[in-house]
Kinemage of the C-alpha trace (Angstrom):
@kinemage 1
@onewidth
@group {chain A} dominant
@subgroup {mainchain}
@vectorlist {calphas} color= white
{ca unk a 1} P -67.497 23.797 -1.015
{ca unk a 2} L -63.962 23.092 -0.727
{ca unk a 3} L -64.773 20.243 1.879
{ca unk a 4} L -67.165 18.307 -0.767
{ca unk a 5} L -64.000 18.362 -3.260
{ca unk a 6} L -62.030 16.781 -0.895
{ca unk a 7} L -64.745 13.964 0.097
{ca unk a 8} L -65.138 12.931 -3.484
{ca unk a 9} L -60.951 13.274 -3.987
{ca unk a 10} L -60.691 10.532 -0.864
{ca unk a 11} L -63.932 8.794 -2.151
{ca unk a 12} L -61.835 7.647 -5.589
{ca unk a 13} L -58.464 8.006 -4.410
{ca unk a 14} L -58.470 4.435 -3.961
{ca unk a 15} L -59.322 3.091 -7.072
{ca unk a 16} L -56.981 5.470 -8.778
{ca unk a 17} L -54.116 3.888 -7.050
{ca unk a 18} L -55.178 0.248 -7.586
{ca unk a 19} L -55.441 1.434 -11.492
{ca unk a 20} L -52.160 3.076 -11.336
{ca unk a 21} L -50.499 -0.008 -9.304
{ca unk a 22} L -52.007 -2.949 -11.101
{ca unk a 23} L -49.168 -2.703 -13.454
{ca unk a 24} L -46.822 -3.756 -10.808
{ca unk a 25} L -48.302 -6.170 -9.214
{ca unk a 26} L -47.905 -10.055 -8.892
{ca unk a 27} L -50.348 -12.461 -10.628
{ca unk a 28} L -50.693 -14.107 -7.431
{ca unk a 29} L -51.056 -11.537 -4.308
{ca unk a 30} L -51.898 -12.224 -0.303
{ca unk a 31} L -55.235 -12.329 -0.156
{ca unk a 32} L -55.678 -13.176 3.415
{ca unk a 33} L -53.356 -13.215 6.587
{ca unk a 34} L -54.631 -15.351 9.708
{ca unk a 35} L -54.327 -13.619 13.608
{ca unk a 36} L -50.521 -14.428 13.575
{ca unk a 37} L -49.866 -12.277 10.576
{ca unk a 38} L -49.159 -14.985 8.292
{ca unk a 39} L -50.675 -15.446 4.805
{ca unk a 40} L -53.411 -17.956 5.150
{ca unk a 41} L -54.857 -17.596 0.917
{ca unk a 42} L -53.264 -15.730 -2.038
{ca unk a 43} L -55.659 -14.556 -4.809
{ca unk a 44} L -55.902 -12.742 -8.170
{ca unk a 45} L -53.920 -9.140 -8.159
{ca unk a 46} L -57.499 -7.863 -9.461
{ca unk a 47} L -59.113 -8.436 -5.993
{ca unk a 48} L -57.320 -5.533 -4.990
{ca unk a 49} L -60.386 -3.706 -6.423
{ca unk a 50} L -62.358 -4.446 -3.377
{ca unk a 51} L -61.174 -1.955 -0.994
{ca unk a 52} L -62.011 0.647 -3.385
{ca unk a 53} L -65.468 -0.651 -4.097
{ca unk a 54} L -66.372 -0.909 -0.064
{ca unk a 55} L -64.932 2.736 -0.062
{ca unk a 56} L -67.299 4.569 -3.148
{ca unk a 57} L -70.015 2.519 -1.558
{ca unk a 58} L -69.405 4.324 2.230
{ca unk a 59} L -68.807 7.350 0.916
{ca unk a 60} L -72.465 7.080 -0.918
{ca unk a 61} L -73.886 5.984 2.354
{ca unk a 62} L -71.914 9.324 3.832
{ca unk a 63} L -74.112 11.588 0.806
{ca unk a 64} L -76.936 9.955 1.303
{ca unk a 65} L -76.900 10.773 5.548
{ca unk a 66} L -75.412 14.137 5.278
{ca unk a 67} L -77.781 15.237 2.861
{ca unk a 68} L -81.105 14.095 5.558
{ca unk a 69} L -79.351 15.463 8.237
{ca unk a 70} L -78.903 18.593 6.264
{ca unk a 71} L -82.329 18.545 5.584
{ca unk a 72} L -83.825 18.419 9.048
{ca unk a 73} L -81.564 21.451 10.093
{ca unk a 74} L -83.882 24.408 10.394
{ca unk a 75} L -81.300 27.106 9.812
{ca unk a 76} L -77.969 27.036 8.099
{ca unk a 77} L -75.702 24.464 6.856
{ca unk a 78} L -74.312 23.371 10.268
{ca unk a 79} L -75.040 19.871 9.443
{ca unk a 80} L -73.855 19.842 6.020
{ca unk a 81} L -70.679 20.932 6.754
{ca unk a 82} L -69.974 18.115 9.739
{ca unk a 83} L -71.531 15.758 7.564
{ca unk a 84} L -69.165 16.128 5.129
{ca unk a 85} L -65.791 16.635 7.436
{ca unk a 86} L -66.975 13.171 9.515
{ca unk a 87} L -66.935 11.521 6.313
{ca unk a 88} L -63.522 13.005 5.197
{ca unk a 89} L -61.889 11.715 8.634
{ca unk a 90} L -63.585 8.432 7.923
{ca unk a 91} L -62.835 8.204 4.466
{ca unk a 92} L -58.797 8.735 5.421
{ca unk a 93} L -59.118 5.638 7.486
{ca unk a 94} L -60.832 3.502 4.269
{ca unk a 95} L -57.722 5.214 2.426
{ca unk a 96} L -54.771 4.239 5.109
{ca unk a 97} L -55.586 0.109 4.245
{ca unk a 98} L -55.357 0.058 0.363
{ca unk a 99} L -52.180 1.489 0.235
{ca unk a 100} L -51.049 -0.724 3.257
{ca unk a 101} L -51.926 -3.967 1.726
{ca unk a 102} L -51.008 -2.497 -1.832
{ca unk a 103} L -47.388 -2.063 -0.440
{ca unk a 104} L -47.760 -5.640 1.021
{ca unk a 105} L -49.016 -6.975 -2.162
{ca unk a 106} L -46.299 -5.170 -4.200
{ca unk a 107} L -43.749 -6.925 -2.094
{ca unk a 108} L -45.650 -10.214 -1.495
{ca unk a 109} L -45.429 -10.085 2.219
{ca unk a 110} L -45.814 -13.092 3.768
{ca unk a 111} L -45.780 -12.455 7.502
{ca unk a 112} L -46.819 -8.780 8.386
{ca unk a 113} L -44.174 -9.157 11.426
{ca unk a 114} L -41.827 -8.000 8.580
{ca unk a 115} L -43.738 -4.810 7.669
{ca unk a 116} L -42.820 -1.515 9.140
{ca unk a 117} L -45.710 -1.634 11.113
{ca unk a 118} L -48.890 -3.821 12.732
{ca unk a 119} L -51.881 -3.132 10.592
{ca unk a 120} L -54.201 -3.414 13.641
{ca unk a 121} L -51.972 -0.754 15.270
{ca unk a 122} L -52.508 1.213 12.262
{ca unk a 123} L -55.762 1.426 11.943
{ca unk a 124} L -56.958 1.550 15.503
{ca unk a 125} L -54.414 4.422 16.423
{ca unk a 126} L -55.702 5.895 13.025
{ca unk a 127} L -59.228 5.694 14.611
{ca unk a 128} L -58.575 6.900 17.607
{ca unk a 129} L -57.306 10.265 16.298
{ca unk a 130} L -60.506 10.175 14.034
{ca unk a 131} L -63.056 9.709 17.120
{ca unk a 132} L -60.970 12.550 18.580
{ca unk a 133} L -61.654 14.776 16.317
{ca unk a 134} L -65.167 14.007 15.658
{ca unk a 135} L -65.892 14.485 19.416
{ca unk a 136} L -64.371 17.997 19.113
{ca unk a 137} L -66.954 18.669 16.050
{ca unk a 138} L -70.133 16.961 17.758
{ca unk a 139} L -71.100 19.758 19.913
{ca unk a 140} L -71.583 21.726 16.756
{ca unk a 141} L -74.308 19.724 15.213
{ca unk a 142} L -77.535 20.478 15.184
{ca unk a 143} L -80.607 18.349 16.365
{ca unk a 144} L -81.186 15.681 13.896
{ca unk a 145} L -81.797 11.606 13.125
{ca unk a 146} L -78.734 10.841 11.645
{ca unk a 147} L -75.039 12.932 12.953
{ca unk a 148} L -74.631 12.919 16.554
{ca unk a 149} L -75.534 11.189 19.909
{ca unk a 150} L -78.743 10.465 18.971
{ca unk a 151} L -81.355 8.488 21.185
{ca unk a 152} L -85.231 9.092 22.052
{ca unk a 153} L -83.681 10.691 25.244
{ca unk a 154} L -81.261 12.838 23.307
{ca unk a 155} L -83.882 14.174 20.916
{ca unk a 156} L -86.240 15.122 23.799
{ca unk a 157} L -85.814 19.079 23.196
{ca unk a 158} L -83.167 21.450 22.672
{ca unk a 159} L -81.402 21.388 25.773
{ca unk a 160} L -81.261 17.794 25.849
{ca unk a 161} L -79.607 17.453 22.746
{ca unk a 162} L -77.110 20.215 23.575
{ca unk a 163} L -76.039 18.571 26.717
{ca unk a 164} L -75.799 14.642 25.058
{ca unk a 165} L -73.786 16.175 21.987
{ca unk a 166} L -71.339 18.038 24.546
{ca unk a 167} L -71.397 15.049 26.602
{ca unk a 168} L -70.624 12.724 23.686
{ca unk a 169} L -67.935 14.765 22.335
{ca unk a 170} L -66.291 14.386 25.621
{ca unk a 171} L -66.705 10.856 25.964
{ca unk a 172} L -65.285 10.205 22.071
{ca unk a 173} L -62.308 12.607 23.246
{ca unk a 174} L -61.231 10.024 25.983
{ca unk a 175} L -62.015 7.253 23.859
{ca unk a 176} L -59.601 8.371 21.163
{ca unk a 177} L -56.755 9.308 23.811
{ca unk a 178} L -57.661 5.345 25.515
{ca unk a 179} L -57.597 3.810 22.473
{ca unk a 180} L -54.126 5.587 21.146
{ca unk a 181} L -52.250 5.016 24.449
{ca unk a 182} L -53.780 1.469 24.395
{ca unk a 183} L -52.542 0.132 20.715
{ca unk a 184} L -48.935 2.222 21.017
{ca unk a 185} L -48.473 -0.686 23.668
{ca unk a 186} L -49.739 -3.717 21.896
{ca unk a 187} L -50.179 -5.290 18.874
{ca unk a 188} L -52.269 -7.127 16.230
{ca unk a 189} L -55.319 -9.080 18.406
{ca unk a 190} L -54.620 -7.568 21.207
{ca unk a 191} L -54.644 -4.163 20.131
{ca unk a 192} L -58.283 -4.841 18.165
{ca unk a 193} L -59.952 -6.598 21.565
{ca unk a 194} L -58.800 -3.183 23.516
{ca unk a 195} L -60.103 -0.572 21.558
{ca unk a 196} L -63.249 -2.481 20.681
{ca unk a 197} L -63.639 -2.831 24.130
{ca unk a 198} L -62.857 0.495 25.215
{ca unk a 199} L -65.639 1.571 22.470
{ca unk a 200} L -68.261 -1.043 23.746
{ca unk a 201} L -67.637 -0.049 27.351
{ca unk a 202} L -68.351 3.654 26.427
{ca unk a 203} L -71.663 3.317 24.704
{ca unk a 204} L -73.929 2.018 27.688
{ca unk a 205} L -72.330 5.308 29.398
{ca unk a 206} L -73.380 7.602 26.470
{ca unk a 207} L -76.915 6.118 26.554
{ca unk a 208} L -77.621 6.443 30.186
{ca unk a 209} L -76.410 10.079 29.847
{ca unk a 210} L -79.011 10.883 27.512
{ca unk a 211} L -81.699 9.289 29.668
{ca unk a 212} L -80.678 11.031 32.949
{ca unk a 213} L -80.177 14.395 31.275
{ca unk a 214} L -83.795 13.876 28.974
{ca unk a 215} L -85.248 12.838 32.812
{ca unk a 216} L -83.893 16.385 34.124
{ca unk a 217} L -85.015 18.236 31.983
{ca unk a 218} L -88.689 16.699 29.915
């Protein structure tokens, strides 16, 4: 599956850059920049090795869910195969921030207002095409406890599923296209409080969807 090559490709792409770039890096990198963008710690080069740790660890939380949900799919591989493009789109995101901050690191960056561009801005507009695209897939799962909208409402029957997953995929679509528009317009805390925002706003909806469609039709 040409999708599972590229999920373990983005799962260890990361630490196969920190191994290349270790070479040229400082002793003594930014560790830690503070809500203005300035460095507030500098560290060891070698804790550049974390980002690629928290990303083989996701992507084993990815296997691990993709393969239950693939499990509890009664015909096909329907689940398998949006398990496994969900967790490519997410693993480009956990791939996007190591070579950000290795670039930073390389040229010991001290206020990210001199970087090309806002790291919150990059990886909120970065999500925001990523929930796009998973709310075009979500329609196409089938019922099961771990991909999807799932609730006790959701999982009622058939139809209710259907309806919640075409729902949801709607709902992500306009959170993507909020969230975009929203950080193209601001920057650093600002642009993290609006798309969190427009993401907790959204879930109350998607839940009281599931519960008025599951009421309709138990």
């Amino acid at each position: 599956m040409k999708n599972k090559r590229l999920f373990y490709f983005l799962m260890f792409l990361p630490l196969l850059s920190v191994l290349i770039s270790l070479q040229f890096l400082p002793d003594q990198i930014p560790a830690h920049y503070g809500i203005t963008g300035e460095v507030d710690r500098w560290g060891s080069k070698y804790e550049v090795f974390i980002f690629p740790g928290i990303t083989i660890i996701f992507g084993l939380v990815i296997l691990i869910i993709t393969k239950y949900a693939a499990k509890q799919e009664k015909d096909g591989n329907n689940n398998q195969k949006i398990g496994f493009t969900t967790g490519i789109l997410l693993l480009l995101l956990f791939n996007i921030m190591p070579f950000y901050f290795l670039y930073t690191d390389i040229i010991k960056a001290e206020n990210l207002t001199v970087v090309f561009i806002d790291p919150m801005q990059l990886i909120f507009i970065s999500l925001g095409m990523i929930i796009m695209i998973i709310g075009n897939i979500m329609p196409k799962a089938k019922m099961n406890s771990m991909i999807g909208l799932r609730t006790t409402w959701s999982m009622k029957n058939e139809i209710t599923w259907r309806k919640s997953q075409r729902f949801g995929g709607i709902s992500f679509i306009v959170d993507g296209i909020l969230i975009i528009v929203g950080c193209c317009f601001t920057k650093g805390f600002v642009c993290y409080l609006w798309s969190i925002s427009i993401l907790i706003l959204s879930l109350p909806i998607d839940i009281y969807y599931t519960y008025k469609v599951a009421k309709k039709y138990n």
